[in-house]
C-alpha beads as a LAMMPS data file, in Angstrom:
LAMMPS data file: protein, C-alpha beads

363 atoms
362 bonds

1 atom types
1 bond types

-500.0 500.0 xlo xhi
-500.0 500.0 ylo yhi
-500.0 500.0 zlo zhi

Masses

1 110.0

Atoms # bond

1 1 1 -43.416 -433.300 226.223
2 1 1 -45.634 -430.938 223.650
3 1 1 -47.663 -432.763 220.757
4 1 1 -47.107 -430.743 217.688
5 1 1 -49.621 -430.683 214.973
6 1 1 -48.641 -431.699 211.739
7 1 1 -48.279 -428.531 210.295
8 1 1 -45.276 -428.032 213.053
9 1 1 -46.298 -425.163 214.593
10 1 1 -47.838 -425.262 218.795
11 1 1 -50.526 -425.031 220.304
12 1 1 -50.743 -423.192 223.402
13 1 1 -51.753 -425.411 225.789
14 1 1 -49.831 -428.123 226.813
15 1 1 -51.169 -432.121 226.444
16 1 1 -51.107 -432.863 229.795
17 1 1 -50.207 -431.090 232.753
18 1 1 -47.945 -433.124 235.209
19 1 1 -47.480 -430.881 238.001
20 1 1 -44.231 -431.590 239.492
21 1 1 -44.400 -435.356 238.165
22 1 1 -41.318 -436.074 236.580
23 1 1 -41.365 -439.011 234.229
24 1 1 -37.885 -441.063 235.152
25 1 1 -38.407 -444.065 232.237
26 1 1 -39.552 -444.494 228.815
27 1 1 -43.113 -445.961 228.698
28 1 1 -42.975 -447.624 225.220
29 1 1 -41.137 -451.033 225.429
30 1 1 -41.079 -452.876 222.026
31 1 1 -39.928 -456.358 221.762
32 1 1 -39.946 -459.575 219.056
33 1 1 -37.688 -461.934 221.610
34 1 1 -36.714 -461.377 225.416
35 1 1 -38.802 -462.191 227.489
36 1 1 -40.289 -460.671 230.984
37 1 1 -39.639 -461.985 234.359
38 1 1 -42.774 -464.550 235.600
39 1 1 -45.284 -463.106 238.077
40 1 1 -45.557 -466.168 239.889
41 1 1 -49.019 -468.494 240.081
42 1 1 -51.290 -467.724 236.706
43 1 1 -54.472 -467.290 238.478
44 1 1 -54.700 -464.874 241.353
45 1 1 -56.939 -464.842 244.296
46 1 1 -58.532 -461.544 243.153
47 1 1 -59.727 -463.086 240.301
48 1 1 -62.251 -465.132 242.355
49 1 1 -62.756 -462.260 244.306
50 1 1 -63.151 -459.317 242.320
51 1 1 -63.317 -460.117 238.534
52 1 1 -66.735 -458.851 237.260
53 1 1 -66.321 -461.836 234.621
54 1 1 -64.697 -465.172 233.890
55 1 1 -62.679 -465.987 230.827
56 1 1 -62.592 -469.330 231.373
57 1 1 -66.410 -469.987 233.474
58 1 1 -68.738 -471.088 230.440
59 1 1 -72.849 -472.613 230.670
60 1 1 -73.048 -475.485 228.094
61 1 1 -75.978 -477.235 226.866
62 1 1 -75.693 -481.075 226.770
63 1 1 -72.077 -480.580 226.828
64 1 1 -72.208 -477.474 223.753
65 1 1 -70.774 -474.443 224.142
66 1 1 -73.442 -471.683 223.629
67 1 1 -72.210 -470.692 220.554
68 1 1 -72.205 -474.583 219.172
69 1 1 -75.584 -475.020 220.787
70 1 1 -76.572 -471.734 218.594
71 1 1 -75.426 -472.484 215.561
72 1 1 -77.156 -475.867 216.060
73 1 1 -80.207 -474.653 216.201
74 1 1 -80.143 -471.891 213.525
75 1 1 -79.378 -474.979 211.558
76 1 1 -81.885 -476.791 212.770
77 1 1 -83.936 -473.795 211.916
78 1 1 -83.135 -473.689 208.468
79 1 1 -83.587 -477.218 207.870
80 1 1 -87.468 -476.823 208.907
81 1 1 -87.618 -473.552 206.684
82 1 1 -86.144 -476.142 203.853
83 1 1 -88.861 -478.126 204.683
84 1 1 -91.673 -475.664 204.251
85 1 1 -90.265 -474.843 201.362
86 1 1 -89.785 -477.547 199.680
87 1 1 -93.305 -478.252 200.344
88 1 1 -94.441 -474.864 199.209
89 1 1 -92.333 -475.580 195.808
90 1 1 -94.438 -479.251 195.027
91 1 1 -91.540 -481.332 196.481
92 1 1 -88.447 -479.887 194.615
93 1 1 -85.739 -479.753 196.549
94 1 1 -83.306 -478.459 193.794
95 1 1 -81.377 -475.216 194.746
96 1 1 -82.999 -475.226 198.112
97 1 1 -80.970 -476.801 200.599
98 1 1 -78.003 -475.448 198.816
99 1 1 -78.996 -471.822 199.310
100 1 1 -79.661 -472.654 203.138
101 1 1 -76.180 -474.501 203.495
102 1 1 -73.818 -474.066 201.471
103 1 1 -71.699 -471.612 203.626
104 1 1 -74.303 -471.827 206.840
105 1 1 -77.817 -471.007 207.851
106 1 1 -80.159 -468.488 206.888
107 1 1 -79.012 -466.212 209.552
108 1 1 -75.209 -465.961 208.868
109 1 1 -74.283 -468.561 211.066
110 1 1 -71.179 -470.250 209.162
111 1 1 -70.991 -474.243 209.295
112 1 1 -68.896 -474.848 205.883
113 1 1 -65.163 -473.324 207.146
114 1 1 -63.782 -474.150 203.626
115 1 1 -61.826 -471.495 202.711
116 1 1 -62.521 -472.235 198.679
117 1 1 -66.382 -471.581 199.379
118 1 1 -65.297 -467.762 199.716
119 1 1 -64.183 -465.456 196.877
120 1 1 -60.459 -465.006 196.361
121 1 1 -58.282 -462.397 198.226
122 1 1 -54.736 -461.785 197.903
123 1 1 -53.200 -461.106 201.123
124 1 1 -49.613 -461.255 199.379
125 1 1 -47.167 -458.800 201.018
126 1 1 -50.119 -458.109 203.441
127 1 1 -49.485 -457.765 207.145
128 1 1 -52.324 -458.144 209.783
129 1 1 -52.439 -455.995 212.576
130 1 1 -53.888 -457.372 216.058
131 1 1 -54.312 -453.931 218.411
132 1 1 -55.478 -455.441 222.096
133 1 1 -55.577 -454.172 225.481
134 1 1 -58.273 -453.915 228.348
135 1 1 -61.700 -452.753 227.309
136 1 1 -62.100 -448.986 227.834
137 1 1 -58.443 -448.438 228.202
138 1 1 -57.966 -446.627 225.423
139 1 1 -57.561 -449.340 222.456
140 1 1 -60.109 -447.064 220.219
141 1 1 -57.824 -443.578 220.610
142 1 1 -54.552 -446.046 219.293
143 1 1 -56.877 -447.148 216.740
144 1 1 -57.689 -443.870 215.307
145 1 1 -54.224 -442.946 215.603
146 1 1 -52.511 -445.851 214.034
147 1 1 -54.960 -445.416 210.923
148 1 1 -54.057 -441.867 210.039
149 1 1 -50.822 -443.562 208.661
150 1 1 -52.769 -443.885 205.419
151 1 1 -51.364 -447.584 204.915
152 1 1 -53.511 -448.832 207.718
153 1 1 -57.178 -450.162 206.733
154 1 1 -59.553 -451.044 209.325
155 1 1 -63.394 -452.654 210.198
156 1 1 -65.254 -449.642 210.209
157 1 1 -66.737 -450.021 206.680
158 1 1 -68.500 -452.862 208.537
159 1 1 -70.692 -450.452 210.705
160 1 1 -69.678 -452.230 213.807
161 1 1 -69.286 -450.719 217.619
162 1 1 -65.916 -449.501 217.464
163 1 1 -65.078 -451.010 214.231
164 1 1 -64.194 -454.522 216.087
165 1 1 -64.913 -457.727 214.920
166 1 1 -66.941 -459.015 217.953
167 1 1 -70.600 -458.659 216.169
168 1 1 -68.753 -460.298 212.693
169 1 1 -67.561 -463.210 214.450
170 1 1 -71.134 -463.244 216.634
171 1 1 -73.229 -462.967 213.228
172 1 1 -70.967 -466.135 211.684
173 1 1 -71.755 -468.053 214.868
174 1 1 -67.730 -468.451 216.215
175 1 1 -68.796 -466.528 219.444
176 1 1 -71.612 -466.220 221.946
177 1 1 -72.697 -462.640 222.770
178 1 1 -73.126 -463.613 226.198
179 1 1 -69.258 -464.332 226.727
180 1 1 -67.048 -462.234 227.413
181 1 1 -63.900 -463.434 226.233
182 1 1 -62.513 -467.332 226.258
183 1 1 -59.381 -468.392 224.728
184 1 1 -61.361 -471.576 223.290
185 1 1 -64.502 -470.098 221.304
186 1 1 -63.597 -469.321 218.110
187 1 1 -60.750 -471.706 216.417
188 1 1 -57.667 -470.719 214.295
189 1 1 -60.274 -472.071 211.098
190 1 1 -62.904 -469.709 212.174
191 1 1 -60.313 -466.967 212.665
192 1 1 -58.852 -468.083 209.189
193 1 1 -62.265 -468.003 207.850
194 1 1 -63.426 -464.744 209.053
195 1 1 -60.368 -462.742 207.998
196 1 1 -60.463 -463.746 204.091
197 1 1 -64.286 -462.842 204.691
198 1 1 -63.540 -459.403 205.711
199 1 1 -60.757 -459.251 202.994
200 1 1 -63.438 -459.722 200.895
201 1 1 -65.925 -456.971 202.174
202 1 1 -64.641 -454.954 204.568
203 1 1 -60.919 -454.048 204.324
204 1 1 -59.326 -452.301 201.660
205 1 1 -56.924 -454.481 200.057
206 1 1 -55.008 -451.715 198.116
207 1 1 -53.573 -450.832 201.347
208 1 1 -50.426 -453.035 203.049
209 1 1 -51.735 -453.265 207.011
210 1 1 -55.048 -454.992 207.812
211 1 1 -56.290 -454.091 211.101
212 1 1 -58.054 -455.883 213.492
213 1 1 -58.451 -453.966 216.991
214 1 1 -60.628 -456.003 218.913
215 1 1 -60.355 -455.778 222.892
216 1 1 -61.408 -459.167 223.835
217 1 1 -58.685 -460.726 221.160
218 1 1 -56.586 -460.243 224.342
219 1 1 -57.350 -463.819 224.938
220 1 1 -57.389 -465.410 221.509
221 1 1 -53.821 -464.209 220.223
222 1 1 -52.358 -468.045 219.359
223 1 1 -55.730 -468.999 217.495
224 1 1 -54.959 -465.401 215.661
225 1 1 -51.542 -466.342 214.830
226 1 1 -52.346 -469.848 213.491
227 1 1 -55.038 -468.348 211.118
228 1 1 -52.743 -466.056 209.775
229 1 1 -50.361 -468.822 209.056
230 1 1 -53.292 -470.551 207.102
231 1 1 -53.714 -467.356 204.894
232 1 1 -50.001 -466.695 203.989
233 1 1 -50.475 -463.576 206.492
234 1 1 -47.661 -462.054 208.983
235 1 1 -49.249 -461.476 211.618
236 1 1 -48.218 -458.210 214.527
237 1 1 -49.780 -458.025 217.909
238 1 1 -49.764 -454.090 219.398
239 1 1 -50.953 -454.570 223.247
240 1 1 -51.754 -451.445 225.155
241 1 1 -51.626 -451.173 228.703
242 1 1 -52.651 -449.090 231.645
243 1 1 -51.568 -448.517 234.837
244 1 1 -54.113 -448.276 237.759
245 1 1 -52.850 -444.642 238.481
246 1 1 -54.081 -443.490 235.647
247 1 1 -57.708 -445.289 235.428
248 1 1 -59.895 -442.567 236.915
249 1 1 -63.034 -443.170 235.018
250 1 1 -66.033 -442.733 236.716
251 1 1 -68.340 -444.529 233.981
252 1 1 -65.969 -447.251 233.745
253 1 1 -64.311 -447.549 237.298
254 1 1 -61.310 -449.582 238.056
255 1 1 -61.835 -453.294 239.007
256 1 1 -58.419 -455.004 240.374
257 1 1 -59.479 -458.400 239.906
258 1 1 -60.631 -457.590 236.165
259 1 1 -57.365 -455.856 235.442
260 1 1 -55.394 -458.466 237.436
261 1 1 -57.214 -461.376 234.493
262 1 1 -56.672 -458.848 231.664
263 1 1 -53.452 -458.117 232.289
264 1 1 -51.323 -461.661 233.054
265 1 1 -52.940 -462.351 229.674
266 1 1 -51.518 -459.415 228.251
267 1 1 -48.006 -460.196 229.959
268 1 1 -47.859 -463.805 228.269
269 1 1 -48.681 -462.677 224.809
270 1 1 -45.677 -460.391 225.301
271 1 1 -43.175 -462.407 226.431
272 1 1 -44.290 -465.201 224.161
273 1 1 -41.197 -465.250 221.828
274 1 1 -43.252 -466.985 219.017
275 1 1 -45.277 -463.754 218.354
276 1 1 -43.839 -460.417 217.018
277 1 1 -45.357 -457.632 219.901
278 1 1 -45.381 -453.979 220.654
279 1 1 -46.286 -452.643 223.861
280 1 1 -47.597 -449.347 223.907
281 1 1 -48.819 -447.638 227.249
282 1 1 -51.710 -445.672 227.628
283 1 1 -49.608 -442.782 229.474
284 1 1 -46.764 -442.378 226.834
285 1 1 -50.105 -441.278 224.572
286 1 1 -49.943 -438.242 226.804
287 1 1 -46.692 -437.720 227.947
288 1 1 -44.470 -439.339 225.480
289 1 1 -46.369 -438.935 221.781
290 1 1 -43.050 -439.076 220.197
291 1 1 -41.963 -442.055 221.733
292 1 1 -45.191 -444.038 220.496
293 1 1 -44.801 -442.752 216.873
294 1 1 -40.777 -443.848 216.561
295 1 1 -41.899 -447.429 218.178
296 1 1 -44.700 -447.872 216.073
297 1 1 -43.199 -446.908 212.892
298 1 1 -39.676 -449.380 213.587
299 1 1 -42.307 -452.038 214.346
300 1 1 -44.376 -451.659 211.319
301 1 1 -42.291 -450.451 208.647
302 1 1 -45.018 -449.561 206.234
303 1 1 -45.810 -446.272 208.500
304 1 1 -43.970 -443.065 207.731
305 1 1 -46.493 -440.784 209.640
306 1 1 -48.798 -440.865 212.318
307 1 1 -50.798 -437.724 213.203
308 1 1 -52.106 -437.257 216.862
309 1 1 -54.501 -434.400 216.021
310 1 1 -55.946 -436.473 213.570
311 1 1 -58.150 -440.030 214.380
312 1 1 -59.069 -442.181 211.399
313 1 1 -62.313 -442.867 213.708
314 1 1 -63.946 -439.071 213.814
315 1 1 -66.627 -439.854 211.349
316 1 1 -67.000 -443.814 212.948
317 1 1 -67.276 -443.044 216.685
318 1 1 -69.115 -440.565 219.047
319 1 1 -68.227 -437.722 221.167
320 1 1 -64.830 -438.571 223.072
321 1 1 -63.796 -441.566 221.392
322 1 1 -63.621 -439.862 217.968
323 1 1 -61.469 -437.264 218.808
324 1 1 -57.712 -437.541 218.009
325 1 1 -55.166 -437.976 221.141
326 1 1 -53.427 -435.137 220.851
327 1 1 -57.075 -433.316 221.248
328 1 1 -58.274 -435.697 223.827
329 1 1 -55.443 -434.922 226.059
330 1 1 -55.427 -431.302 225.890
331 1 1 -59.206 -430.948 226.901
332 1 1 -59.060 -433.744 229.597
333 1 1 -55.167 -434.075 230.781
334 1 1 -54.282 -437.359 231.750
335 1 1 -53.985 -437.447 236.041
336 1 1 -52.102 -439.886 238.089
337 1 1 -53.703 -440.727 241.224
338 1 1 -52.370 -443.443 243.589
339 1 1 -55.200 -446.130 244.702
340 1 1 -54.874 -449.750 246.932
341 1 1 -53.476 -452.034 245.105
342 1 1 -52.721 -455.581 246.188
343 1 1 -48.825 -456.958 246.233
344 1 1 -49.717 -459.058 243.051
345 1 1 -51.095 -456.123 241.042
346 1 1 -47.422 -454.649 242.390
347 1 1 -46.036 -457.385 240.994
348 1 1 -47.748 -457.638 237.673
349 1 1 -47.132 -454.367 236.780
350 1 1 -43.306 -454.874 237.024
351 1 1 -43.085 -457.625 235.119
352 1 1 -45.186 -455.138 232.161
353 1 1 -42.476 -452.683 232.815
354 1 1 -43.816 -450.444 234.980
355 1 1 -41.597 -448.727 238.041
356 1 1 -42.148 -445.332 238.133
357 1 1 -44.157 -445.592 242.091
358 1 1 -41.679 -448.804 242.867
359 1 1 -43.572 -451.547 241.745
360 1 1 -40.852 -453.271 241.066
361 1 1 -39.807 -453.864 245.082
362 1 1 -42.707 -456.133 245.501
363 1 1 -40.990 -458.641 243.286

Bonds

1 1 1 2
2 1 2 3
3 1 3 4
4 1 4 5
5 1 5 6
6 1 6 7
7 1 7 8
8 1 8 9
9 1 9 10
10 1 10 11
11 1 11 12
12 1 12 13
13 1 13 14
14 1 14 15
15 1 15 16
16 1 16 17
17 1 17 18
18 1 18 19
19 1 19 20
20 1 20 21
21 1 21 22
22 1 22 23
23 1 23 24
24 1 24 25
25 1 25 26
26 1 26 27
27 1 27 28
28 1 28 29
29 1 29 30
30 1 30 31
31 1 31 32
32 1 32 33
33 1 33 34
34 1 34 35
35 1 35 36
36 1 36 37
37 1 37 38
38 1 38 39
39 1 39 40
40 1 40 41
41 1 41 42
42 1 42 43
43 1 43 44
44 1 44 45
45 1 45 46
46 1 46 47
47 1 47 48
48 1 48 49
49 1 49 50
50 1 50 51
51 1 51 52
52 1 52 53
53 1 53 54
54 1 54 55
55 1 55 56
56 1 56 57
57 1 57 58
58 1 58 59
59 1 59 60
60 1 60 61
61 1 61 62
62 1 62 63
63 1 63 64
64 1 64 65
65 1 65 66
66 1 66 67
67 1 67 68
68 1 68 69
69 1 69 70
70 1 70 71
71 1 71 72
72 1 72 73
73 1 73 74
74 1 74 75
75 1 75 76
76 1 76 77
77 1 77 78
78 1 78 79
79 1 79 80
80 1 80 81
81 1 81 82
82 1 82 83
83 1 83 84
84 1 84 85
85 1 85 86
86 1 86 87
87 1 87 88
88 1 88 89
89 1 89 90
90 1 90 91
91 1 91 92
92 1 92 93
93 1 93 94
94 1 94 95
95 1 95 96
96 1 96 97
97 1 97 98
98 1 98 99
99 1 99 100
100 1 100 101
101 1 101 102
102 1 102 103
103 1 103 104
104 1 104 105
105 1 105 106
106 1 106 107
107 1 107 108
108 1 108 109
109 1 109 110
110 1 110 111
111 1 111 112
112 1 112 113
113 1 113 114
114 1 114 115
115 1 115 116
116 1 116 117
117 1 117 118
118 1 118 119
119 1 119 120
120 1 120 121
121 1 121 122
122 1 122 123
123 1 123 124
124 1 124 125
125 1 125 126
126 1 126 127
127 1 127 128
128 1 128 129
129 1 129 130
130 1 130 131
131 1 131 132
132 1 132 133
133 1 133 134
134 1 134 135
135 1 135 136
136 1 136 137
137 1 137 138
138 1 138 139
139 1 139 140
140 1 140 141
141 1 141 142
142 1 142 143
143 1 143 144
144 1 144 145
145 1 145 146
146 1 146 147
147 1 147 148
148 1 148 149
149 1 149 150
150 1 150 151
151 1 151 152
152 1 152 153
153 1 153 154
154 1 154 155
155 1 155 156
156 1 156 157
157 1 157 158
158 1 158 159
159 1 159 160
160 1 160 161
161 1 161 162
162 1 162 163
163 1 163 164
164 1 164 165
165 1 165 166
166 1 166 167
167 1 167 168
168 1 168 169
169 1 169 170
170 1 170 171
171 1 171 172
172 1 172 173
173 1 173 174
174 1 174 175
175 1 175 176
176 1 176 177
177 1 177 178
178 1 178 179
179 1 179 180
180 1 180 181
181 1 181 182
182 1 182 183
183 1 183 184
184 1 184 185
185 1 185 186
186 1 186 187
187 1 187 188
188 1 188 189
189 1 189 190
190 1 190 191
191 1 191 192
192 1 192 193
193 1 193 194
194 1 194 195
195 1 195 196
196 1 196 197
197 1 197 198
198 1 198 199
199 1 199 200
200 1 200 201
201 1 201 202
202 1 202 203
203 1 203 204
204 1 204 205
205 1 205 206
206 1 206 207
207 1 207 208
208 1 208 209
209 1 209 210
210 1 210 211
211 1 211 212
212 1 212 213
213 1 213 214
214 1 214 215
215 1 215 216
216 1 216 217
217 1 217 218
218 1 218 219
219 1 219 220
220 1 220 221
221 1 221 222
222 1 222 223
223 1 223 224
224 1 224 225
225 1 225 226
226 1 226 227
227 1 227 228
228 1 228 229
229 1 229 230
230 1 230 231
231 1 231 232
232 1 232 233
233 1 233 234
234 1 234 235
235 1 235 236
236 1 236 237
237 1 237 238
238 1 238 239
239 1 239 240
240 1 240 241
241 1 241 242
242 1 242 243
243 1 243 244
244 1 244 245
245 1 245 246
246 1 246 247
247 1 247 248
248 1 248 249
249 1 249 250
250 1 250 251
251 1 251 252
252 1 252 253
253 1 253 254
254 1 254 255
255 1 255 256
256 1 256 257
257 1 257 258
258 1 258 259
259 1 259 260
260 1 260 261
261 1 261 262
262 1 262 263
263 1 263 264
264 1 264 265
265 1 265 266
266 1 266 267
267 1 267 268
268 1 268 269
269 1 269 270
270 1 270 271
271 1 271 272
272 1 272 273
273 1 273 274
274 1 274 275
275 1 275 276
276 1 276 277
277 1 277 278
278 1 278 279
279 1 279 280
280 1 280 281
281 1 281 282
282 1 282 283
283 1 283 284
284 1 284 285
285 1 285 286
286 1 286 287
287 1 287 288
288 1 288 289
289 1 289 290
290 1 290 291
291 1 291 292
292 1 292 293
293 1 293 294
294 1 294 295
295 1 295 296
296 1 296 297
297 1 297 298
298 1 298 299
299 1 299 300
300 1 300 301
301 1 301 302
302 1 302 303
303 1 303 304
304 1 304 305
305 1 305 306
306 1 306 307
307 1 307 308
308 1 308 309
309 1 309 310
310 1 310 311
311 1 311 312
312 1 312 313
313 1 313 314
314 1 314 315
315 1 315 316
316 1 316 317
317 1 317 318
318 1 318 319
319 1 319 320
320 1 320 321
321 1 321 322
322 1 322 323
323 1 323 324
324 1 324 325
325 1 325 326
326 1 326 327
327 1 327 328
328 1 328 329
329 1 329 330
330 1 330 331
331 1 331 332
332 1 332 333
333 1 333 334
334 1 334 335
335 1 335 336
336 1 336 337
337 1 337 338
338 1 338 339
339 1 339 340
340 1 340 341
341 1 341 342
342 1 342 343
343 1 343 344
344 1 344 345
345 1 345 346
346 1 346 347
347 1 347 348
348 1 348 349
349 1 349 350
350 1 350 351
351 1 351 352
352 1 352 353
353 1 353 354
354 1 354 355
355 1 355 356
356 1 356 357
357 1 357 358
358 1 358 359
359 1 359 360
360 1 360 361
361 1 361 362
362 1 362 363
């Protein structure tokens, strides 16, 4: 397959070169209702042996999560700042305490969730967009694809790494820096919360998609759909996923027990027939361009065009990750190259649709 520019005409080399690999299926699978076969037990025993990090190990403080335990004392911290003060300003507490707490602490930390103490948005006819995969799989190129639609608006006005939401929902208080991702930190109000706060400041609300594409919301997707419900929002989940073949970072190298974690999480959310999902793999990005743009634009009608030698993120990220897919692939072309892999990542990878080595006989 040959990515065409949107002018129409070629370029001369190709996207990727395959060698005599012959793609048999179609990598895209979208789906709203049937669901994939089970993998078996949830947890594996490569997650205790090889995951770099726990989504569900936690340190608590007097039986806080860090975050609570945080906020708690940046409150605490405020309330002694309201105490200077109001001794600096002869014993008037008038305005004071209502500066340092009406909507949280001094330091952004949110303890008021009412969604009234916010200015009004109208998400009416608004859709949000949840794009989630594996860290450094590749969610940032599908990002900077999906928002040269032109209907798309995204986080990057925020200044953030990536344009996710991770140092917004750490600044607010909803999520400790120190976690990496677990499905209980930040609640479908704090979700709720943060979204009509980024309505307010960060997306642009003339346009119909509001995107969120934040790796570690891999684990949060329910919480996600229950704040949309709060706001009156519809609410689409696009999951990318990898297979091991094609993982040959060297920066970020390939950690089966990691993947194994990432990816039964990624499996539930799509066979979870009380979420609207599209599955989009990593390697039809390279080999099957055309196949990505027809799914994506049948699952979210608002997009007429998507341009692969364009990124929406070339002024917002550096070096590789700003470059559009179409360019990314023809300087570095995607390789396939077989590594170990354990009968449940065999397994696993069946169930997300993948068969092209025989993954499927494991089953």
């Amino acid at each position: 397959m040959e990515i065409r520019p949107a002018d129409g005409g070629t370029h001369d080399a190709r996207v990727v070169d395959r060698g005599s690999r012959v793609r048999k299926q179609t990598m895209v699978n979208t789906r709203s209702g049937a669901a994939a076969g089970r993998l078996g037990d949830e947890a594996s025993p490569l997650l205790d042996e090889e995951a770099g990090v726990s989504s569900s190990k936690q340190t608590s403080f007097l039986g806080a999560t860090p975050r609570r335990t945080l906020a708690a004392i940046a409150t605490g911290a405020v309330f002694v700042f309201a105490c200077v003060a109001f001794a600096a300003n002869g014993g008037q507490f008038d305005g004071i305490l209502k500066r340092g707490f009406s909507q949280g602490g001094g330091d952004g930390t949110v303890t008021d969730l009412n969604l009234n103490s916010l200015p009004y948005v109208d998400f009416t006819g608004k859709t949000l967009l949840i794009v989630l995969g594996m860290s450094f799989s590749g969610t940032s190129a599908l990002e900077g694809l999906l928002g040269t639609s032109g209907v798309i608006t995204d986080l990057c006005k925020a200044n953030t790494w990536q344009c996710e939401n991770t140092v917004l929902l750490e600044n607010m208080g909803f999520i400790n820096e120190n976690v990496h991702c677990n499905p209980e930190d930040v609640t479908a109000e704090e979700f709720a919360y943060a979204y009509k706060d980024f309505g307010h400041k960060w997306w642009d609300m003339n346009k119909p998609v509001l995107m969120d594409k934040t790796p570690q919301n891999l684990c949060r997707p329910t919480k996600i759909r229950d704040a949309a419900a709060k706001l009156g929002l519809k609410v689409k989940f696009v999951v990318l996923t990898r297979h091991p073949f094609s993982w040959t970072s060297d920066k970020h190298p390939f950690n089966q027990g990691y993947f194994m974690e990432q990816m039964i999480m990624a499996r539930n959310l799509l066979k979870d027939n009380s979420m609207s999902t599209l599955q989009v793999r990593y390697e039809d990005m390279a080999w099957n361009m055309d196949a990505v743009v027809s799914s994506v634009k049948a699952f979210v009608p608002e997009v007429a065009n998507l341009d692969p030698w364009k990124s929406s993120l070339s002024d917002d990220s550096g070096a590789e990750r700003g470059l559009p897919v179409g360019e990314y692939f023809q300087q570095k072309p995607l390789e396939w190259v077989g590594k170990p892999l354990k009968p449940d990542t065999y397994r696993l990878l069946c169930q997300l649709n993948y068969n092209s080595d025989n993954e499927c006989s494991y089953v």
